[in-house]
C-alpha positions as YAML, in Angstrom:
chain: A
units: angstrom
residues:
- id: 1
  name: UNK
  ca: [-14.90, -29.30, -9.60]
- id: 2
  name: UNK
  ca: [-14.02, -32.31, -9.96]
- id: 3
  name: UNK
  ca: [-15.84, -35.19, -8.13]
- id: 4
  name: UNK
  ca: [-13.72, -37.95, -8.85]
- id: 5
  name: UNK
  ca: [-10.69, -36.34, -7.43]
- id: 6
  name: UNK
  ca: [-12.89, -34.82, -3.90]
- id: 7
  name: UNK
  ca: [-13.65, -38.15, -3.31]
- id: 8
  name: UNK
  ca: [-9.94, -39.28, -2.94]
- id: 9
  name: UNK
  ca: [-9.79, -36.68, -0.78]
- id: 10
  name: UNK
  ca: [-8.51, -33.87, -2.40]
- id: 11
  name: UNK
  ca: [-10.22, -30.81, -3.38]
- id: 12
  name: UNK
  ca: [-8.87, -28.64, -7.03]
- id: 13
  name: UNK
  ca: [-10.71, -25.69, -5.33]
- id: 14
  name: UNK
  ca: [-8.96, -25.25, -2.25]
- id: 15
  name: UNK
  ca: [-5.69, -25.47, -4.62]
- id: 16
  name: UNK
  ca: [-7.33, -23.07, -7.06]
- id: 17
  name: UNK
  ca: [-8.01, -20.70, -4.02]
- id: 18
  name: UNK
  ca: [-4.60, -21.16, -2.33]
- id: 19
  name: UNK
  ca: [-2.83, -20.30, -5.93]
- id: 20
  name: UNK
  ca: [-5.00, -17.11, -6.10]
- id: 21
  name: UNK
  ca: [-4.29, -16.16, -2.20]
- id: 22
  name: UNK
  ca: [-0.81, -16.60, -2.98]
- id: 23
  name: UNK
  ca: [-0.77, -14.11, -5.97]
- id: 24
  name: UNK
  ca: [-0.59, -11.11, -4.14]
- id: 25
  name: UNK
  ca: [2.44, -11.57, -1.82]
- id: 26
  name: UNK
  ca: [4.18, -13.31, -4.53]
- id: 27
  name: UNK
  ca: [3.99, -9.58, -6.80]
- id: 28
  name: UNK
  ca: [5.99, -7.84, -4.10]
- id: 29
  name: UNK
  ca: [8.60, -9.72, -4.37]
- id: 30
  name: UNK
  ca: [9.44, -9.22, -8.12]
- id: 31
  name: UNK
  ca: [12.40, -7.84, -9.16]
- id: 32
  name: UNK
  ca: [14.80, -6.53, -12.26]
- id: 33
  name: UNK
  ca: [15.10, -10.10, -13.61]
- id: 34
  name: UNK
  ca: [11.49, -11.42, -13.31]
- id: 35
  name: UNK
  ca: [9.99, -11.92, -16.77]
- id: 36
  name: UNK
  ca: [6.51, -13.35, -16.01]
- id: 37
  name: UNK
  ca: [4.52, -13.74, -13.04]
- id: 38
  name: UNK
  ca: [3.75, -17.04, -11.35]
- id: 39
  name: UNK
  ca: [1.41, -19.50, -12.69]
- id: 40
  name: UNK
  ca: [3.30, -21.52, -15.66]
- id: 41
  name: UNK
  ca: [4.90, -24.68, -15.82]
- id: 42
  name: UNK
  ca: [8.57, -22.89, -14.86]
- id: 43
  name: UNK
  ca: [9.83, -19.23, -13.16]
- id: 44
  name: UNK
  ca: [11.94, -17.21, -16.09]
- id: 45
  name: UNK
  ca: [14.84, -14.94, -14.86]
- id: 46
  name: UNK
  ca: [16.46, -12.63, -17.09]
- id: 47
  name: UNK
  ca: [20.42, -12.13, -15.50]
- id: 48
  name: UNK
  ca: [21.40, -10.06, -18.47]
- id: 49
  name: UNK
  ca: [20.34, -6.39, -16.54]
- id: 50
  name: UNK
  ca: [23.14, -7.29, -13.49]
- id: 51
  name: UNK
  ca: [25.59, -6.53, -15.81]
- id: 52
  name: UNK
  ca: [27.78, -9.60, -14.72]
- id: 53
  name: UNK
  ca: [31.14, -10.13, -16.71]
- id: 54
  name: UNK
  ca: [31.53, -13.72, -15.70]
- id: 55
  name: UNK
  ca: [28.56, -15.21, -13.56]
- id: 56
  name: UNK
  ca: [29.03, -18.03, -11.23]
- id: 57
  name: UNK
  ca: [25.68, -19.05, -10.63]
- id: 58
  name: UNK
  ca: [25.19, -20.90, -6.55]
- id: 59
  name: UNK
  ca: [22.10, -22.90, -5.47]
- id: 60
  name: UNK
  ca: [21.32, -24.21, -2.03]
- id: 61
  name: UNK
  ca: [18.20, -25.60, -0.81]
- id: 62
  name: UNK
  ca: [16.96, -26.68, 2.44]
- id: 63
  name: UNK
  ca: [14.34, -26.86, 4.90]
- id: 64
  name: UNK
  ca: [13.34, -25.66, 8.34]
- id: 65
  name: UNK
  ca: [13.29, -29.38, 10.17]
- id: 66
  name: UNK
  ca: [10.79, -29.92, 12.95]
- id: 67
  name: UNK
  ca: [10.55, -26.79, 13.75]
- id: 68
  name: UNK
  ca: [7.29, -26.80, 11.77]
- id: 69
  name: UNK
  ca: [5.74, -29.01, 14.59]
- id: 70
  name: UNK
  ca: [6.19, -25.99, 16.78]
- id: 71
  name: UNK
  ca: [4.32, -23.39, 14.18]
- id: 72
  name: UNK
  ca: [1.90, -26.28, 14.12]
- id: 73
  name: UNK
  ca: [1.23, -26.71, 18.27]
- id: 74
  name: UNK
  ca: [0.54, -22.78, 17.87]
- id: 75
  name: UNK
  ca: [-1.36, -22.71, 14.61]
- id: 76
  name: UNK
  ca: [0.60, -19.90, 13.46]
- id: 77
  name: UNK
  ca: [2.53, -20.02, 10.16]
- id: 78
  name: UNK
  ca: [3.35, -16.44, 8.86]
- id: 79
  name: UNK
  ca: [7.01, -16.85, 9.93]
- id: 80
  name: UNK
  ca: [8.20, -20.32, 9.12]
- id: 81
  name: UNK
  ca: [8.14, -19.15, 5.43]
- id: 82
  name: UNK
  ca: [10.64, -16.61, 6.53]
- id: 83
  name: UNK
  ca: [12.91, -19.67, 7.99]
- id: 84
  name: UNK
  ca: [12.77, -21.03, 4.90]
- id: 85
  name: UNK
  ca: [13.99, -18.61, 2.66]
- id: 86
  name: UNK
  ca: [16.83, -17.49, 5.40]
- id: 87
  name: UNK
  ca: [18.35, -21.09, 5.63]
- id: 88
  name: UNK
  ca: [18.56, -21.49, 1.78]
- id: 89
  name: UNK
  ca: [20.13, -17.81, 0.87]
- id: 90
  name: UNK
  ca: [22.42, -17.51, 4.27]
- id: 91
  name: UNK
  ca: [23.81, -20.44, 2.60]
- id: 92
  name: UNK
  ca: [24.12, -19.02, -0.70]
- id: 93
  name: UNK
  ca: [26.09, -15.58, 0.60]
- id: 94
  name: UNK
  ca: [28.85, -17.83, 1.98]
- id: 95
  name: UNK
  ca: [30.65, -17.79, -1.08]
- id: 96
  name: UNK
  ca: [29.78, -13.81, -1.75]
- id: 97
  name: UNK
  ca: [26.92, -14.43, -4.22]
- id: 98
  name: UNK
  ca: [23.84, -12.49, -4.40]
- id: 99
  name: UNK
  ca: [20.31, -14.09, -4.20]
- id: 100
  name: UNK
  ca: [18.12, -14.18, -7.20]
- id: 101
  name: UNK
  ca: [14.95, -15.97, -6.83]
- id: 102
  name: UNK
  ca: [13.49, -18.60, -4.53]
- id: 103
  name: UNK
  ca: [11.27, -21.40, -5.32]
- id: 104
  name: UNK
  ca: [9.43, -23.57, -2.73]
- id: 105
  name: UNK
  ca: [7.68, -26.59, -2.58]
- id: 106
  name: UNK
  ca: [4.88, -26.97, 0.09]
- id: 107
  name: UNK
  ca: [3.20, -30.36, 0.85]
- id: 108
  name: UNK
  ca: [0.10, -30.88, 2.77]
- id: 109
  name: UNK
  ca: [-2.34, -33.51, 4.27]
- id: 110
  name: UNK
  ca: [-5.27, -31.02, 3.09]
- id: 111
  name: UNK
  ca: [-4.94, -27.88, 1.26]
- id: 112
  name: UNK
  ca: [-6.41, -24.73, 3.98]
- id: 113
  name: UNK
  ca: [-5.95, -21.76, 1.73]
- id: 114
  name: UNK
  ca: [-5.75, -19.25, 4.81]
- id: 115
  name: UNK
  ca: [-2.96, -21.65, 6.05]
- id: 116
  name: UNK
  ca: [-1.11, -21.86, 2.51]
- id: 117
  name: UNK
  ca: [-1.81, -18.01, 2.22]
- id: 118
  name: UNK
  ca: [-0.06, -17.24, 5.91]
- id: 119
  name: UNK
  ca: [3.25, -19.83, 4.53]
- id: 120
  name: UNK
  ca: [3.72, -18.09, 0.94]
- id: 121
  name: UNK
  ca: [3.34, -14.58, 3.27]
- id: 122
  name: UNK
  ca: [6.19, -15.88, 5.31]
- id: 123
  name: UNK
  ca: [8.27, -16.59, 2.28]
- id: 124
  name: UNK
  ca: [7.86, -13.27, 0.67]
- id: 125
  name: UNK
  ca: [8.61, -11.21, 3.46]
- id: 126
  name: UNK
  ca: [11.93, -13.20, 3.70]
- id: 127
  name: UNK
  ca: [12.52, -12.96, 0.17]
- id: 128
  name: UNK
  ca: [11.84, -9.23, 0.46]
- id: 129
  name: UNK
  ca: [14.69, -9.28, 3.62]
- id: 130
  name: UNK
  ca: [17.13, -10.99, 1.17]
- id: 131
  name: UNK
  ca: [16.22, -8.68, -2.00]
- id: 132
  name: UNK
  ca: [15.33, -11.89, -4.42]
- id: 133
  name: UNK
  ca: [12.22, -12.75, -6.09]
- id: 134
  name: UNK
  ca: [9.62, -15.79, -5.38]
- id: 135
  name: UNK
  ca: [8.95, -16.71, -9.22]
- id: 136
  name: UNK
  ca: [7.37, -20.47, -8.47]
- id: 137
  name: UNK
  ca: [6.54, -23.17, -6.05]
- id: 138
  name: UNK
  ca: [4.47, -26.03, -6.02]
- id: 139
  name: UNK
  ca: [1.50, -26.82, -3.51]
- id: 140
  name: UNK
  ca: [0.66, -31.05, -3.23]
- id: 141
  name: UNK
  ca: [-1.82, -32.11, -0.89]
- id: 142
  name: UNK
  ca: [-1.63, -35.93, 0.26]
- id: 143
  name: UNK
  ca: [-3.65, -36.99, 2.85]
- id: 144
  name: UNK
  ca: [-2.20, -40.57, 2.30]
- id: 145
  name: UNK
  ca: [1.28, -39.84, 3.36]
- id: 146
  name: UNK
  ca: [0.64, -36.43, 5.67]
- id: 147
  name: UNK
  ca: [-1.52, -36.86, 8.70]
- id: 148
  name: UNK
  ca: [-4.37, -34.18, 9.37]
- id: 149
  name: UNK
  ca: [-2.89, -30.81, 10.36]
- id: 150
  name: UNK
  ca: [0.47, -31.67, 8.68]
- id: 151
  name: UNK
  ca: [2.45, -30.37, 6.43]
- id: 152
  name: UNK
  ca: [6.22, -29.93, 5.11]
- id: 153
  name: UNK
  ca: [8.51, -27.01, 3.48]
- id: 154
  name: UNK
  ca: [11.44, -26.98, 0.67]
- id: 155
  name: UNK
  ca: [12.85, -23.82, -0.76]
- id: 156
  name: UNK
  ca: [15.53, -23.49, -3.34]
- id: 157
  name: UNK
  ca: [17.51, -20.25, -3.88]
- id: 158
  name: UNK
  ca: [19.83, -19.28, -6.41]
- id: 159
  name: UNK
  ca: [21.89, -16.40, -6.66]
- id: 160
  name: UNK
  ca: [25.28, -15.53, -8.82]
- id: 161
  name: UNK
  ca: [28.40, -13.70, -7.68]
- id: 162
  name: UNK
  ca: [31.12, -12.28, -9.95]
- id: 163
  name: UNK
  ca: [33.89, -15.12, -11.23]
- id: 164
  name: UNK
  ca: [37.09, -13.12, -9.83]
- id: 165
  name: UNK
  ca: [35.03, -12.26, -6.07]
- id: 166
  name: UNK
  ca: [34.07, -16.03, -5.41]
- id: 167
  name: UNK
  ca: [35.15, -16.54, -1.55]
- id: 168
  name: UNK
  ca: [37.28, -19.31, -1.77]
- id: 169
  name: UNK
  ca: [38.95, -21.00, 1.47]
- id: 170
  name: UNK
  ca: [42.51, -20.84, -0.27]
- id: 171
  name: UNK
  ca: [41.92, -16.96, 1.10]
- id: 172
  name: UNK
  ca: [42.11, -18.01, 4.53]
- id: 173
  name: UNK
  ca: [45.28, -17.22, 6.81]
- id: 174
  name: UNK
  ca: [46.61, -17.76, 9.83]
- id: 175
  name: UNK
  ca: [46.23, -14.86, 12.18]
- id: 176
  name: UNK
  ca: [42.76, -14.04, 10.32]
- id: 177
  name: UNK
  ca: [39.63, -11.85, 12.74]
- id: 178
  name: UNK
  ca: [36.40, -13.74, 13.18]
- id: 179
  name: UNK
  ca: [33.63, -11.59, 13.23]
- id: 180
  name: UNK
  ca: [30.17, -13.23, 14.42]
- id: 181
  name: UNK
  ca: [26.90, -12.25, 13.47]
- id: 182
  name: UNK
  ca: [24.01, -12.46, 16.59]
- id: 183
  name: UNK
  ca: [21.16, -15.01, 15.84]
- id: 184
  name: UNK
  ca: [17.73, -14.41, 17.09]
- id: 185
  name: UNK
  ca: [17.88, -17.28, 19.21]
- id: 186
  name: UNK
  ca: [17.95, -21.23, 18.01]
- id: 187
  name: UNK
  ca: [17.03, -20.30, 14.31]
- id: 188
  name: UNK
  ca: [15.99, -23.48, 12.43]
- id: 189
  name: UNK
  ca: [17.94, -26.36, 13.68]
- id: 190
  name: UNK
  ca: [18.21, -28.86, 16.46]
- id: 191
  name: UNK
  ca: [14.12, -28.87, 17.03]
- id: 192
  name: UNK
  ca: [13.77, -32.96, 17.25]
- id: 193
  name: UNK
  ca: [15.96, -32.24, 20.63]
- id: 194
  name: UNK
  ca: [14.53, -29.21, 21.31]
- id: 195
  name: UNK
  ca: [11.30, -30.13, 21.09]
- id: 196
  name: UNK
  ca: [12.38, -33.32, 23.55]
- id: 197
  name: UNK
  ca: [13.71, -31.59, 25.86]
- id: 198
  name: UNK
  ca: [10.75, -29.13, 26.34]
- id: 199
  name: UNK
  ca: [7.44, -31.28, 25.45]
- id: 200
  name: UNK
  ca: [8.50, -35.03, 25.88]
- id: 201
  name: UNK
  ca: [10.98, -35.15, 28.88]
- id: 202
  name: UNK
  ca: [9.45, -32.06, 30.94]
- id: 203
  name: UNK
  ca: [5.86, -31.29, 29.44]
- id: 204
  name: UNK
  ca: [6.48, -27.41, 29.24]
- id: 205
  name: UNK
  ca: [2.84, -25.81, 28.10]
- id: 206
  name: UNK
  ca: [4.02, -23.03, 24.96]
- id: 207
  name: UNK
  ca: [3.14, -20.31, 27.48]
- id: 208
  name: UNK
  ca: [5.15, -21.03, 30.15]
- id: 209
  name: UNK
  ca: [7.15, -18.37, 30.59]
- id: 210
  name: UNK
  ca: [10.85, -18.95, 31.75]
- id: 211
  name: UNK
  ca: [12.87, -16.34, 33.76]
- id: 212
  name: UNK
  ca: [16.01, -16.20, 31.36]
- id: 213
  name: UNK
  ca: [13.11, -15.59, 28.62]
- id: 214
  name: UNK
  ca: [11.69, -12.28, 28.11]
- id: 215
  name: UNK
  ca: [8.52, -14.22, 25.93]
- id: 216
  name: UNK
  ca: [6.88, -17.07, 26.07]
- id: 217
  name: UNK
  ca: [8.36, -20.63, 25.08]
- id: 218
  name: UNK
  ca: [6.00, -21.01, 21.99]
- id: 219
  name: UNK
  ca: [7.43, -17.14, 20.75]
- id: 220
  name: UNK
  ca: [10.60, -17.97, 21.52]
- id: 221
  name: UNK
  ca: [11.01, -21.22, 19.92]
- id: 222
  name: UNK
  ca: [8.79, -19.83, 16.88]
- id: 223
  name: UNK
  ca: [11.47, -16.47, 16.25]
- id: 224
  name: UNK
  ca: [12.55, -16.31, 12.29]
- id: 225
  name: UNK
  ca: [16.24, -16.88, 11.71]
- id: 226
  name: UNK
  ca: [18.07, -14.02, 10.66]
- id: 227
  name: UNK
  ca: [18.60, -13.63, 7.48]
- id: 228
  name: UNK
  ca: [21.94, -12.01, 6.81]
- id: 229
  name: UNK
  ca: [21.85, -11.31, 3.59]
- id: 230
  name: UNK
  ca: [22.06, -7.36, 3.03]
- id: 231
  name: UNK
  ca: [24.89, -6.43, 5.72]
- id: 232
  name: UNK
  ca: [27.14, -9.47, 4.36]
- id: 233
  name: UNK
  ca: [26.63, -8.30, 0.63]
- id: 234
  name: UNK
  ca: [27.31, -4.74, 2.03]
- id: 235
  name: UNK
  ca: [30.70, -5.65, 3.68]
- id: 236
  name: UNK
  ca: [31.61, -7.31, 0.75]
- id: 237
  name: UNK
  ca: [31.37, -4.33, -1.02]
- id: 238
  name: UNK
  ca: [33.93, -2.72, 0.81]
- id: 239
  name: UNK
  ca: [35.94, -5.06, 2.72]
- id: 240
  name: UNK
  ca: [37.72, -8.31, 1.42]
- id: 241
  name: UNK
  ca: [36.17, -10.45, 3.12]
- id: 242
  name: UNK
  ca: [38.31, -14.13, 3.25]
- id: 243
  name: UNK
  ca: [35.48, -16.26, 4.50]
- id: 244
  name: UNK
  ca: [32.05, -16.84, 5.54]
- id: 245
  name: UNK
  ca: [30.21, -19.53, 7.61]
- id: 246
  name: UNK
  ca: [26.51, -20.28, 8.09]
- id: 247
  name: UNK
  ca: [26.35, -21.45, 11.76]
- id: 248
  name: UNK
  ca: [23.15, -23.85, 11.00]
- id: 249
  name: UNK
  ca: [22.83, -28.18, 12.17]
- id: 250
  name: UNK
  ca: [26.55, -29.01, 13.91]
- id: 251
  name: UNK
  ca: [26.92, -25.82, 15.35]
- id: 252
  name: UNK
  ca: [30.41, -23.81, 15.78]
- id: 253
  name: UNK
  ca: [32.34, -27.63, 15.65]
- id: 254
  name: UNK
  ca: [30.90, -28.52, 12.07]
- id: 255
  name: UNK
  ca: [30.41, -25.03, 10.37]
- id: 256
  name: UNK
  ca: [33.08, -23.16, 10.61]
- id: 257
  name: UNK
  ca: [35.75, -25.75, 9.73]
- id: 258
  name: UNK
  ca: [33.74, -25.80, 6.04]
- id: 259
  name: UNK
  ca: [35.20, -22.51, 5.48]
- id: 260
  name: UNK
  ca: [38.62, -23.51, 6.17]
- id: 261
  name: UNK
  ca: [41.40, -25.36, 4.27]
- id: 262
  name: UNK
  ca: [43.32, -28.21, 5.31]
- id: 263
  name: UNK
  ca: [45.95, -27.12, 8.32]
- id: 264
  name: UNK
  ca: [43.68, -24.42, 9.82]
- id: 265
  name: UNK
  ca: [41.49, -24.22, 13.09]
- id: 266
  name: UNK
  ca: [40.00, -20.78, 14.86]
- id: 267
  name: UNK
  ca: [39.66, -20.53, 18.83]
- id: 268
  name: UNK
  ca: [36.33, -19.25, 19.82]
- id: 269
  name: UNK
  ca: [36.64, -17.07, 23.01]
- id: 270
  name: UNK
  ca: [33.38, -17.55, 24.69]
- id: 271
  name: UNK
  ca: [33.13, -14.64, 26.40]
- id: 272
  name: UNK
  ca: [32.13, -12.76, 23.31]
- id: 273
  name: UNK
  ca: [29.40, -14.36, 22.55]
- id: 274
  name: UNK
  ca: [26.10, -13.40, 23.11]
- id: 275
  name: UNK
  ca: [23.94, -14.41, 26.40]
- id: 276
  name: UNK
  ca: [21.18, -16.31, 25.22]
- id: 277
  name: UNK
  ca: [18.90, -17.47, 27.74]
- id: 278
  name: UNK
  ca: [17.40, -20.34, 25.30]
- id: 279
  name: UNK
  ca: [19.97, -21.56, 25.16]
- id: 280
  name: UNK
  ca: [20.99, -21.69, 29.33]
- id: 281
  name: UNK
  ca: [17.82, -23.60, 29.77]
- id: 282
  name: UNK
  ca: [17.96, -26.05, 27.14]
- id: 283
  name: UNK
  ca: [21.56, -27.01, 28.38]
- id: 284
  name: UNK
  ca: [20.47, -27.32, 32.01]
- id: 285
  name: UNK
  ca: [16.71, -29.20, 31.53]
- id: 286
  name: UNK
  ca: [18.50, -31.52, 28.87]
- id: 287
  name: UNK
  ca: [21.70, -31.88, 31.37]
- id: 288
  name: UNK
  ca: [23.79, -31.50, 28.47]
- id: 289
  name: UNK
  ca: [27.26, -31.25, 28.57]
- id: 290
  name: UNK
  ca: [28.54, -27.91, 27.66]
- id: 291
  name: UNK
  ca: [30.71, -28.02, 24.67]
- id: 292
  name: UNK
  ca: [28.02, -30.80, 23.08]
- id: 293
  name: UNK
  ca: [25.85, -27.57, 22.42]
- id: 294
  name: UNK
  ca: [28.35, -26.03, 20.37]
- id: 295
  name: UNK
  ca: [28.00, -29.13, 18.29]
- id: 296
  name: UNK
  ca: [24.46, -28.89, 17.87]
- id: 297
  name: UNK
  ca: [23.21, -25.01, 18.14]
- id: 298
  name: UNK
  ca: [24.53, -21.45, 17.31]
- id: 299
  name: UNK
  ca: [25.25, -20.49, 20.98]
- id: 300
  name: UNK
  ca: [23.57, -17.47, 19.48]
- id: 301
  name: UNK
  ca: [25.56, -16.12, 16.43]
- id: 302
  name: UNK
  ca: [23.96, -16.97, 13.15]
- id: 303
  name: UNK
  ca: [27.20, -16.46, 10.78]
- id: 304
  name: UNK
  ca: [30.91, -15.83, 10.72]
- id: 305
  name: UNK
  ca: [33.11, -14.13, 8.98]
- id: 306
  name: UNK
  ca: [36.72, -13.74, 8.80]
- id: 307
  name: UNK
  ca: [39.25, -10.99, 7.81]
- id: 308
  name: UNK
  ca: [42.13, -9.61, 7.86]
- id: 309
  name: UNK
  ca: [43.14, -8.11, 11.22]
- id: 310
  name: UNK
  ca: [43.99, -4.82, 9.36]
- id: 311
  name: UNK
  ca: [40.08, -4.39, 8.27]
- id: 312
  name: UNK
  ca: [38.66, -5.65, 11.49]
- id: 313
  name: UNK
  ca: [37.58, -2.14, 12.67]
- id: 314
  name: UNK
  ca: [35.80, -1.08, 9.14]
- id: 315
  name: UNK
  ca: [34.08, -4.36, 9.38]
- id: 316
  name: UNK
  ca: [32.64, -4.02, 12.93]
- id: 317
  name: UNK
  ca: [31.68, -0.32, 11.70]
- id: 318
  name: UNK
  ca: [29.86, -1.52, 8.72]
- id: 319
  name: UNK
  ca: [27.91, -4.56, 10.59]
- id: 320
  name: UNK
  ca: [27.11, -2.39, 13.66]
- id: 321
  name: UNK
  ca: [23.45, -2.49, 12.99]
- id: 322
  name: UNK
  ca: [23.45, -6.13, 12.92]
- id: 323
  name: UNK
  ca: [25.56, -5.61, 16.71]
- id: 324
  name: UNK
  ca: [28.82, -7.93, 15.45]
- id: 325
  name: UNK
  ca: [31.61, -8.41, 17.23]
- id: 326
  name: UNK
  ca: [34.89, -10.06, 17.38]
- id: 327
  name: UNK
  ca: [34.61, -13.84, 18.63]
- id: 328
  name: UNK
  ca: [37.95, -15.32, 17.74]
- id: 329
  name: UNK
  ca: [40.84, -15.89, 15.07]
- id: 330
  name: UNK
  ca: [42.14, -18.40, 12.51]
- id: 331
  name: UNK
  ca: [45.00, -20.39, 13.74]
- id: 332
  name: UNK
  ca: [47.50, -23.26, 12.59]
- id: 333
  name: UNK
  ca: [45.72, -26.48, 13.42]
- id: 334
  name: UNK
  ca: [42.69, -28.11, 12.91]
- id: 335
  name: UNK
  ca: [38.79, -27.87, 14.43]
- id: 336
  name: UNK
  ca: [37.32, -25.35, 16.47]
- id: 337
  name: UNK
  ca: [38.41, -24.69, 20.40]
- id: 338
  name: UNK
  ca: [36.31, -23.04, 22.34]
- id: 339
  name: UNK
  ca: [38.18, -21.05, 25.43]
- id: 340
  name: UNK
  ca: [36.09, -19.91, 28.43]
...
């Protein structure tokens, strides 16, 4: 141990502890490409076994926002890991690749190893859900910059798709299906409103219990985003898909136009779209107007996807586990309408 070092404030055995806690859930996520197990100075991936002709390798990273302070109020951190992993690869499968590995970065005022343990868990299990391997990370404790009972979350996935099967938006057409996946509720963005709206403007306790809300607020505002990975890579199999959009931060009104080209819009027909009761309270305790949530949350689908009207029925087969459904159609324009 070194004493120098504890008496800044931060202890090598709680990271050597953490590391080895860690271990364990990190194994089961190994797959065909891993080539050593964590620990060195960089995670190895072999692609040569996916038998790839020409690979377009995709990276996204991204984090889960203030929606740690909420796994934080409740002390419990085995799913925000899972957050983490879904908003970097749901990004990722937009284009039609598949995810590789994952990486994260955790940062900390103080290194708890159960607490570090319960975050890498969390990450696994998503991994695990999206069929990619966690082959590094790196755990910083800074009780300088992070304030006791703090910490923050990065991931990094990357994940390669075929040259000639990259979704492009040149695919998209007028007269195009959009098929909408259901979210678990508000996934992993919006929480510095959220979070006003329930603990600074009305002081909600995490246990209240609402009557649109089959849970408690705490559970509900703590639910893992989907992570859409294994359905979407399915239909792709079989269906040519034209485009994809990750409904994440900026809602229906910013996403979906990033899978369009210049000269398109889609009309969203609200009636389709799941009944969420999250989202019916937030919009009447934060007196929002009604189309501003469609700018800021998923109105409860996670991700759309577009084809042709002729392989609508096939694709609503496919994704019935995941309960899709038709929400609306590409059109000459620009933006996104939403019809009531």
């Amino acid at each position: 141990m070194s004493k120098s070092y504890a008496s800044s404030g931060v202890s090598l055995d709680l990271g050597y502890e953490a590391v080895s806690r860690m271990k364990k859930h990190v194994m089961r996520t190994k797959n065909q490409g891993v080539m050593e197990s964590i620990g060195g100075f960089g995670g190895l991936f072999d692609l040569s076994g996916y038998g790839i002709k020409e690979p377009v390798l995709v990276s996204g990273t991204d984090g889960v926002g203030t929606k740690l302070k909420i796994a934080q109020m409740m002390d419990k951190h085995d799913t925000i890991g899972i957050d983490l992993v879904a908003m970097c690869v749901n990004d990722i499968i937009t284009v039609g690749a598949k995810p590789l590995f994952f990486l994260d970065y955790i940062a900390t005022h103080k290194i708890m190893p159960k607490q570090i343990e319960d975050l890498v868990k969390g990450m696994t299990d998503g991994c695990i859900e999206a069929g990619c391997a966690l082959i590094g990370g790196e755990t910083a404790e800074m009780n300088d910059l992070y304030r006791e009972g703090d910490y923050d979350l990065a991931g990094y996935a990357t994940g390669v798709v075929e040259k000639s099967k990259f979704i492009k938006k040149e695919h998209m057409r007028e007269g195009q299906v959009l098929i909408g996946l259901p979210s678990s509720g508000i996934h992993s963005n919006g929480y510095s409103l959220v979070r006003k709206i329930f603990f600074k403007d009305h002081h909600f306790a995490l246990d209240h219990v609402f009557p649109e809300l089959n849970v408690s607020l705490g559970e509900e505002l703590l639910k893992p985003t989907c992570i859409y990975v294994k359905p979407v890579l399915a239909l792709i199999e079989k269906v040519d898909v034209k485009g994809i959009a990750h409904i994440t931060g900026g809602g229906f009104i910013e996403n979906i136009p990033r899978m369009l080209p210049e000269g398109l819009g889609v009309i969203i027909d609200e009636h389709t779209l799941p009944q969420m009761g999250i989202f019916q309270v937030m919009e009447r305790l934060g007196n929002m107007d009604h189309l501003e949530m469609f700018n800021i949350f998923n109105m409860g689908i996670g991700m759309v996807i577009a084809v042709d009207e002729t392989d609508v029925e096939t694709s609503l087969t496919l994704l019935s586990a995941s309960k899709a459904r038709v929400i609306g159609h590409v059109v000459r324009g620009e933006g996104v309408v939403i019809t009531s």
